[in-house]
C-alpha positions in Angstrom: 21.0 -29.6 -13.0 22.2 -27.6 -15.7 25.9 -25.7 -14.7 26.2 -22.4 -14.7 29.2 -19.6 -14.8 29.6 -20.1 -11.3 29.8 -24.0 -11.2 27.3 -26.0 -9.5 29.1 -25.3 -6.0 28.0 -21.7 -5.8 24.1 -22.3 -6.4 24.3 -25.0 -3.6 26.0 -22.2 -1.4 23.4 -20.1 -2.0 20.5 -21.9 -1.6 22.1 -23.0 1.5 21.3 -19.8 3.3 18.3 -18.9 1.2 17.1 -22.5 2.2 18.3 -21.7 6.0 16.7 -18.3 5.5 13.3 -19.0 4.2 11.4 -20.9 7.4 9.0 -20.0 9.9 9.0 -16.5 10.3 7.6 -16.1 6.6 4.2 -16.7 7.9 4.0 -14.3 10.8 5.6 -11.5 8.3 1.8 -10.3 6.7 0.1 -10.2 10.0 2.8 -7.9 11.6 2.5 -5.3 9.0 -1.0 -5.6 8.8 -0.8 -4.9 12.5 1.5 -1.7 12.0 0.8 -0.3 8.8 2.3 -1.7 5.4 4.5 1.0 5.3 6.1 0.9 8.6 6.8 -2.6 8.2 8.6 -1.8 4.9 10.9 0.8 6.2 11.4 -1.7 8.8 12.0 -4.6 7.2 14.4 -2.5 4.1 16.6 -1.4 7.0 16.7 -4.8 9.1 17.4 -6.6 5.8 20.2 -4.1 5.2 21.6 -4.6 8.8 21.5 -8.4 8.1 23.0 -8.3 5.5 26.3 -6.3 6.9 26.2 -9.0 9.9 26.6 -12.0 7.1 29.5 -10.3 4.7 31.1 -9.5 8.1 31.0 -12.8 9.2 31.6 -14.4 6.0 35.0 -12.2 6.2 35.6 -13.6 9.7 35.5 -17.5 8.3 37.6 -16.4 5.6 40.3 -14.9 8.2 39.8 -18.0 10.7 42.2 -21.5 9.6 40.5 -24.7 10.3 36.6 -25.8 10.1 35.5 -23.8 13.0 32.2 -21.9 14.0 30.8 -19.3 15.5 31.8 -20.2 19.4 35.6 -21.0 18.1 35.7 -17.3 16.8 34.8 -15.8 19.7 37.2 -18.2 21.8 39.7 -17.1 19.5 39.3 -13.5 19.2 37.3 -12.8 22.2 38.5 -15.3 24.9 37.1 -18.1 27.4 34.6 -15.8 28.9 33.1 -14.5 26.1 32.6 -17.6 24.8 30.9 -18.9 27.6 28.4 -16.2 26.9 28.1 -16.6 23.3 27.7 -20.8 24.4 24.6 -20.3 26.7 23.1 -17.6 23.8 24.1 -20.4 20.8 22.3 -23.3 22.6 19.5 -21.4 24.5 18.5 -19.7 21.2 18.8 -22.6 18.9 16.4 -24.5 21.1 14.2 -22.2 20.9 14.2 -22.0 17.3 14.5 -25.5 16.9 10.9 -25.6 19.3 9.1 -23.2 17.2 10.2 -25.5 13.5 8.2 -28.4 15.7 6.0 -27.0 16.6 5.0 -25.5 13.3 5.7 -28.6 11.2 3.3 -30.2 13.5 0.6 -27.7 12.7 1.2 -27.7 8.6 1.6 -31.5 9.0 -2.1 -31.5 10.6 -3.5 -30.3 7.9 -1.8 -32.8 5.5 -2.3 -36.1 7.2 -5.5 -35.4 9.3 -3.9 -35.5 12.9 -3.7 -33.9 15.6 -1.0 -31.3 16.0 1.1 -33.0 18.9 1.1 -36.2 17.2 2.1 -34.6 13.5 5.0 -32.5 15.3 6.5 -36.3 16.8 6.2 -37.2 13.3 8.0 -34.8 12.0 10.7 -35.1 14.8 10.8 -38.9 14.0 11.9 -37.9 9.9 14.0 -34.4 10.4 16.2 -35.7 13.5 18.0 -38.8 11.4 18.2 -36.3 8.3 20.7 -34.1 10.8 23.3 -36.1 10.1 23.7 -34.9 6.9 27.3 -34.4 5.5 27.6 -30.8 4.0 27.1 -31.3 0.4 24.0 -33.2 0.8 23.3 -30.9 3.0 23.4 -27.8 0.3 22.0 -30.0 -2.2 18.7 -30.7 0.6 18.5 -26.5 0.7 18.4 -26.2 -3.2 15.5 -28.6 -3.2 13.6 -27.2 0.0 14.9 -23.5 -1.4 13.2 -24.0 -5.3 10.1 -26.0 -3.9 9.3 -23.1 -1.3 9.6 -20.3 -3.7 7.8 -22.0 -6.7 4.8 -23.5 -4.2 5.0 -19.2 -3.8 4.4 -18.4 -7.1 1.8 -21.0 -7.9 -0.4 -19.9 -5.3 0.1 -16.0 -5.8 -0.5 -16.7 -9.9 -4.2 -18.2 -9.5 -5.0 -15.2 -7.0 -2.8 -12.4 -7.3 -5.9 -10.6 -9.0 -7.8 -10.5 -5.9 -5.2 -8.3 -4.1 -6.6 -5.0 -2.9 -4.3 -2.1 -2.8 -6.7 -0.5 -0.1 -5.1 -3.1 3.0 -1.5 -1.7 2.4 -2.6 1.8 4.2 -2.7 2.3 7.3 -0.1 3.7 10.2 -0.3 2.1 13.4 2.1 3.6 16.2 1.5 1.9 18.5 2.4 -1.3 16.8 5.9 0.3 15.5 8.2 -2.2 16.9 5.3 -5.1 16.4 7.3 -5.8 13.0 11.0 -6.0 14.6 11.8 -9.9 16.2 9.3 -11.1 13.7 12.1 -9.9 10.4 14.9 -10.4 12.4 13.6 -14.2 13.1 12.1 -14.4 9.5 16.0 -12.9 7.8 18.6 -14.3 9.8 20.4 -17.2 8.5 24.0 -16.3 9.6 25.1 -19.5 11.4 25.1 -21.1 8.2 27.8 -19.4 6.7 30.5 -21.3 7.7 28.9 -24.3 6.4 28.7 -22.2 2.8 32.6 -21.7 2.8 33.1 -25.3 3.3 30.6 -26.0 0.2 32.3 -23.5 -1.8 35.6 -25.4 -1.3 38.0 -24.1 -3.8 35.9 -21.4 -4.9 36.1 -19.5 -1.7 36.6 -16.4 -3.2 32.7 -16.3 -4.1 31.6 -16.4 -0.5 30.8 -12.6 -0.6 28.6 -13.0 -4.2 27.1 -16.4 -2.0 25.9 -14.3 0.5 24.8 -11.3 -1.0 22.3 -13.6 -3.5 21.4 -15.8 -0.1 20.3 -12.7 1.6 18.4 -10.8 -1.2 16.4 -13.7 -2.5 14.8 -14.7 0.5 14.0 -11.0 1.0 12.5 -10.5 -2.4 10.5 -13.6 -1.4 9.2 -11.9 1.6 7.9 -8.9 -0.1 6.3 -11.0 -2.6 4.5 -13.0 -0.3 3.6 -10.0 1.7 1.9 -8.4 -1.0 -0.1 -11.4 -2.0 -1.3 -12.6 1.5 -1.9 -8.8 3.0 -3.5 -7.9 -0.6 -5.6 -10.8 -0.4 -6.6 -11.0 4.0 -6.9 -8.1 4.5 -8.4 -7.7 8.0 -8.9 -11.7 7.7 -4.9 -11.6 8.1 -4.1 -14.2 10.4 -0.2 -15.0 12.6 0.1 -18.1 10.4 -1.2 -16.5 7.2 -2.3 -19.3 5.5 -5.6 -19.6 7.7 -6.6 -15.8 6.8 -5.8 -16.4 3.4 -7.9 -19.4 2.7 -10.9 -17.9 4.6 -10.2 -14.9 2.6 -10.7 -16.7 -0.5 -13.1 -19.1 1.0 -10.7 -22.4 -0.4 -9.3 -25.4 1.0 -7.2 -25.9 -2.1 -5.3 -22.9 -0.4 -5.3 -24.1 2.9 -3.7 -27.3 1.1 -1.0 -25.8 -0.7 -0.4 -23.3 1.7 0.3 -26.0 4.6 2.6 -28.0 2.1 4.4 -24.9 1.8 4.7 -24.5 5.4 5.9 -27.7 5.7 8.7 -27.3 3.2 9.6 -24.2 4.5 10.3 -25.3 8.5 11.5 -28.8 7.1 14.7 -26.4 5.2 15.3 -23.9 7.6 15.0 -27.1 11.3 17.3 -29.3 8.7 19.7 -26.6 8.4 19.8 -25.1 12.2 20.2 -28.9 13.1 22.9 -29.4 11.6 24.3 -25.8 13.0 23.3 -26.3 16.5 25.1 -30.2 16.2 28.4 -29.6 14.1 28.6 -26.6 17.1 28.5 -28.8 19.9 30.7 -31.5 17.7 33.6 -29.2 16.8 33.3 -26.6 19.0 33.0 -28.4 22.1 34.5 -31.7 21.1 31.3 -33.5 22.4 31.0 -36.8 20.9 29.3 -36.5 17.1 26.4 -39.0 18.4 26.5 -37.6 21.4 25.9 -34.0 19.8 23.3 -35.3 17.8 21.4 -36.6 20.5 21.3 -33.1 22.5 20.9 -31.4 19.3 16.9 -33.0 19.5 16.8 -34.0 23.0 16.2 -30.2 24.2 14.0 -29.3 21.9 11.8 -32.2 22.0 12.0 -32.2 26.2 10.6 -28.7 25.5 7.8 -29.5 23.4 6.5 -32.5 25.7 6.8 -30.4 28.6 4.2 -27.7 27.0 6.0 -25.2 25.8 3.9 -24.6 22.8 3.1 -20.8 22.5 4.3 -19.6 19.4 3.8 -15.8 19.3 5.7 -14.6 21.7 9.1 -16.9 21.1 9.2 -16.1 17.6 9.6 -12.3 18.7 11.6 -12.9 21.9 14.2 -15.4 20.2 14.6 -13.2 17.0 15.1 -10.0 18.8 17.4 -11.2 20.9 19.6 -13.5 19.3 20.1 -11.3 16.8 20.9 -8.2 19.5 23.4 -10.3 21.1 25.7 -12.2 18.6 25.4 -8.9 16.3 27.1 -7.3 19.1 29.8 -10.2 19.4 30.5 -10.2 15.7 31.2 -6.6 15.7 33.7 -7.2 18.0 35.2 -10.0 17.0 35.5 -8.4 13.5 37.5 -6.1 14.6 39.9 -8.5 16.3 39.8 -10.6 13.6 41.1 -8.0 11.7 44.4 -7.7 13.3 45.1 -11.6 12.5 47.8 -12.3 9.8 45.4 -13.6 7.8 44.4 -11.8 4.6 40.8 -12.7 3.6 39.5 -12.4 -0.1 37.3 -9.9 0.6 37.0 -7.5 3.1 34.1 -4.9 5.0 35.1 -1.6 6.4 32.9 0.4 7.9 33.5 3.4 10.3 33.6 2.8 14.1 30.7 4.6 14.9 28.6 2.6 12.6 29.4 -0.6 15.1 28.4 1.6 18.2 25.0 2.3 16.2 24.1 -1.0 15.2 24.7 -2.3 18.7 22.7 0.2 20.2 20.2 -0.1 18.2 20.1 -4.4 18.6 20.3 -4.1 22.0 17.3 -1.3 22.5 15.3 -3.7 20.1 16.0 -6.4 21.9 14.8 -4.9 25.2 11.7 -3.1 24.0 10.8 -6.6 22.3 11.1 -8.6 25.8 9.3 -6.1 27.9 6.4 -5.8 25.2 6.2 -9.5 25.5 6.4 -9.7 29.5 3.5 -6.6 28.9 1.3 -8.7 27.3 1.4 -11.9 29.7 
């Protein structure tokens, strides 16, 4: 790899969280604003992004502020105390289960496609290879994200350059109320790679002080990625826009060459964003709970898997459930741990002030997403 300005450190940083970033909720993204109306689901997403985005620098401060290779649960047991943490335990866990079940079972699915299986059988497959891979040590672990991160975004390009002429500019209308909030877990799920922030810091090393850059570049170029695939698959679909996208696309274009690619993508996609959310939800257990590292490692796939053979296999709703309100709940525990954090002795090399009533809006806001989202969900039962 050739070095840049930055050193090679950076660019593994990066990719890190655009390779954390980047996973299953890039499929889902065209059929939701199909479902709402392209331009709802842009105002949407522009503000969700933008709210993400102010999570991340905030908790990339709070690493910065916080001695010692801790996470997320050790910042709230710091700042926030034992019950709080207990809280933030049940929500880390729960939630990265969850998360964890929907990589399977979508690895499974594009795996299908590959190997000619069934799904169950290619999601144990892919179990079998991601859950060794998990105990990656950090750098390999960037270096793993650079490789899933470039492969993703180029497999992008190379199928959007052989059909971006079919788009249609007439499927971006449309303005469906009653689908507003349709849009809302889906981003949140697809944009939200925060938990892998620490993990950048300690890849940075010396070079700390580029953690803000880091983020700002991990956050933007999954996003850009987003709206680019967007535009082709929604352009393309049309009313043939399907949840998983590449279904509607390839009977949109009437091709199994883009059913091909398109599941390889998949595949590359989940396989980044499961390796890196593994490795969160087991160096969590390991350093924040000083549970035995094999011992993390096992419960890291154990739940998950348990999961998966007990049925749980309905995608649709999880995807919007989990991303509205994981994100609702530890974007109201950073908030408050930021400010905390910022009465610690600990000057941080670079740091986000924003007024108070901007922390009382954004948790209002994730909290009445998160509710709307459930109930929607329990609705349609």
């Amino acid at each position: 790899m050739t070095k840049s300005k930055y050193g090679g450190n950076f660019w593994l940083a990066v990719f890190a969280l655009v390779g954390t970033t980047i996973g299953a909720g890039i499929f889902s993204l065209p059929y939701v604003f199909f479902k709402a109306g392209f331009i709802i689901g842009l105002l949407e997403f522009a503000i969700l992004v933008a709210a993400v985005l102010l999570i991340q620098l905030i908790i990339g401060e709070i690493a910065l502020r916080t001695e010692g290779k801790k996470r997320f649960v050790s910042y709230t047991e710091k700042y926030l105390g034992c019950r709080w943490k207990l809280f933030v335990t049940i929500s880390t866990l729960l939630g990265g289960a969850g998360v964890l079940l929907v990589y399977i079972i979508l690895a499974g699915h594009f795996l299908s496609f590959l190997i000619n299986q069934n799904a169950v059988l290619s999601s144990l497959i892919f179990f079998a290879i991601w859950f060794p891979f998990i105990l990656s040590r950090p750098k390999i672990f960037g270096r793993t994200e650079l490789i899933f991160g470039l492969s993703v975004i180029s497999i992008i390009i190379l199928i959007s350059s052989f059909n971006i002429g079919y788009v249609n500019f007439s499927n971006f209308k449309g303005f469906n109320i009653d689908n507003f909030l349709l849009p809302y877990g889906v981003i949140l799920f697809a944009i939200s790679g925060y938990y892998v922030i620490p993990e950048m810091e300690d890849i940075l090393g010396a070079k700390r002080h580029k953690l803000k850059k880091a983020i700002i570049y991990g956050t933007i170029i999954p996003a850009t990625v987003y709206l680019f695939f967007i535009f082709v698959v929604l352009g393309i679909s049309g009313n043939l826009t399907s949840p998983d996208a590449i279904s509607g696309l390839a009977d949109a274009l009437n091709s199994r060459t883009i059913l091909f690619l398109g599941s390889a993508l998949g595949l590359l996609a989940v396989s980044g964003a499961s390796l890196s959310y593994g490795i969160y939800i087991k160096e969590t257990l390991w350093y924040d709970f000083k549970i035995n590292k094999w011992l993390s490692w096992f419960l890291t796939g154990a739940i998950p898997l348990t999961l998966f053979l007990l049925g749980a296999r309905n995608l649709v709703a999880t995807i919007g459930v989990v991303g509205a309100l994981f994100f609702a709940f530890q974007a109201l525990v950073v908030l408050m741990i930021h400010k905390k954090a910022k009465l610690s002795g600990v000057a941080p090399l670079y740091e986000i002030n924003i007024p108070k009533f901007i922390y009382y809006i954004i948790g209002f806001l994730a909290i009445l997403g998160a509710v709307v989202e459930v109930w929607h969900n329990l609705l349609s039962l």
